[in-house]
C-alpha positions as CSV (number, residue, x, y, z in Angstrom):
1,X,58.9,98.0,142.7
2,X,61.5,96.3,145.1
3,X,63.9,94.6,143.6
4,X,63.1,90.6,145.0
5,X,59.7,91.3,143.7
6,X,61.8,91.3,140.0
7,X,64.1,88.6,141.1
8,X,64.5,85.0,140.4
9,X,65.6,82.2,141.7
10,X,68.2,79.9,139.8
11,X,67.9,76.6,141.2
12,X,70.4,73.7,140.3
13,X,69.7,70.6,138.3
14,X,70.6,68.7,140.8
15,X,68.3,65.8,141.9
16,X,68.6,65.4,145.6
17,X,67.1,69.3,145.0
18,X,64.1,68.3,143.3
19,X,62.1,66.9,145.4
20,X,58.4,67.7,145.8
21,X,59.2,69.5,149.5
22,X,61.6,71.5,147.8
23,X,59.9,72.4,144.9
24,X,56.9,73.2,146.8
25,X,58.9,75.3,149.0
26,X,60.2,77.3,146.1
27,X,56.3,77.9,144.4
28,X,55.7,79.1,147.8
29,X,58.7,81.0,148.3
30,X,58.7,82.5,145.1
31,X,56.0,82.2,143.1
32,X,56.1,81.6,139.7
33,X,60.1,83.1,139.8
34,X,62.3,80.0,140.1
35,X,64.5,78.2,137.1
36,X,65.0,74.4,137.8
37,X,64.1,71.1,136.4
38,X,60.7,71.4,137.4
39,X,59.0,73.9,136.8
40,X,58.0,77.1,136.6
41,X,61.3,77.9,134.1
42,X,63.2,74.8,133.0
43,X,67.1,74.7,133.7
44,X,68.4,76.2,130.4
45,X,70.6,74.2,128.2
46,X,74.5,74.8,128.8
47,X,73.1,76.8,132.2
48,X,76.8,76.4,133.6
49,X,77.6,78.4,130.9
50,X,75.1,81.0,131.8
51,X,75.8,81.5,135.7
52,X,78.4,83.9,136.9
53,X,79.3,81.1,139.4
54,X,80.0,79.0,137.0
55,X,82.0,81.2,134.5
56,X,83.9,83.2,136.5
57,X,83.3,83.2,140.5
58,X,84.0,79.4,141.4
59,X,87.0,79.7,139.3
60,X,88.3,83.1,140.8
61,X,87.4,81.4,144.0
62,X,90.0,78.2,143.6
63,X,92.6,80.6,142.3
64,X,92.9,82.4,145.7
65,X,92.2,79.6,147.8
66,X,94.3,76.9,146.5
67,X,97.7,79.0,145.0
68,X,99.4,77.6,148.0
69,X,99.5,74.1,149.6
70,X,97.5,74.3,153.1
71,X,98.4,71.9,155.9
72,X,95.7,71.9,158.1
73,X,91.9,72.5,158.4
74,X,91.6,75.8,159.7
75,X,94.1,77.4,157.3
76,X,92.1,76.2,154.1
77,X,89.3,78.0,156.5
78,X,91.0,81.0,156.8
79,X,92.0,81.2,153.2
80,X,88.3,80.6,152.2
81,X,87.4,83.2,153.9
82,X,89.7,85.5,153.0
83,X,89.3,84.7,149.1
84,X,85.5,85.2,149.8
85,X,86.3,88.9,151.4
86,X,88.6,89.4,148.4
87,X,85.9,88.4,145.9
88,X,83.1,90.3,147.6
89,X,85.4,93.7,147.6
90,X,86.1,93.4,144.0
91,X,83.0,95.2,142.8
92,X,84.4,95.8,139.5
93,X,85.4,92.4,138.4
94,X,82.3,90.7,139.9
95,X,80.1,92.8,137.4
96,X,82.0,92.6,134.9
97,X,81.5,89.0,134.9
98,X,77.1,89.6,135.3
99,X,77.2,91.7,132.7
100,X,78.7,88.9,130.0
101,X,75.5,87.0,131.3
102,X,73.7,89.0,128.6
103,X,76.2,88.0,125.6
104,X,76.1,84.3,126.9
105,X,72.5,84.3,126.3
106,X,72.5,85.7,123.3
107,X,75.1,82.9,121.9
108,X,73.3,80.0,123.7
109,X,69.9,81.4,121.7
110,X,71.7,81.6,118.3
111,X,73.5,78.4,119.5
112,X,69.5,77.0,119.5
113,X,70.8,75.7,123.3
114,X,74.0,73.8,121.4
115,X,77.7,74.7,122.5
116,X,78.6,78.3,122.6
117,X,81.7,78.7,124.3
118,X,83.9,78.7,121.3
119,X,81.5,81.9,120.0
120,X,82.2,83.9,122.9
């Protein structure tokens, strides 16, 4: 089995992104595998707590782009770019951070979908 065929789609909340065009897109697109507000699998409770993203990546992400005041457009281009080469070559750390997903899951189901963070 390939691995998009075991794959799933994690959608946002957001509501501009539920629209019927775009959730018909994604039952089309993949079948009975997306997580959003509606439908097939309902955004989880605390899902910002549940996305690498979230937790770790957006964060990492600021850390290299802003630690030094840019002046113009382009450089703020460049130094997404580069923080985005830096993250993407940093195998290690990146799954490190997916493999927590499993312990975040675990505390947001003993958590009955209630705050977790402080049990991590």
């Amino acid at each position: 089995m390939d691995k998009r065929s075991r794959m799933y789609f994690q959608h946002d909340g957001a509501p501009p992104h539920s629209s019927s065009g775009v959730t018909n897109f994604l039952n089309y697109r993949f079948p009975g595998q997306w997580i959003g507000r509606y439908d097939p699998h309902h955004w989880p409770a605390r899902s910002p707590d549940l996305s690498p993203l979230d937790y770790c990546v957006w964060g990492w992400m600021k850390e290299l782009v802003y630690n030094v005041k840019l002046a113009t457009r382009d450089a703020l281009l460049g130094r997404i770019l580069d923080a985005t080469d830096h993250i993407r070559n940093n195998q290690l750390k990146l799954l490190r951070a997916t493999r927590t997903v499993h312990n975040r899951v675990a505390a947001c189901v003993a958590a009955g979908g209630g705050i977790f963070e402080n049990q991590l």
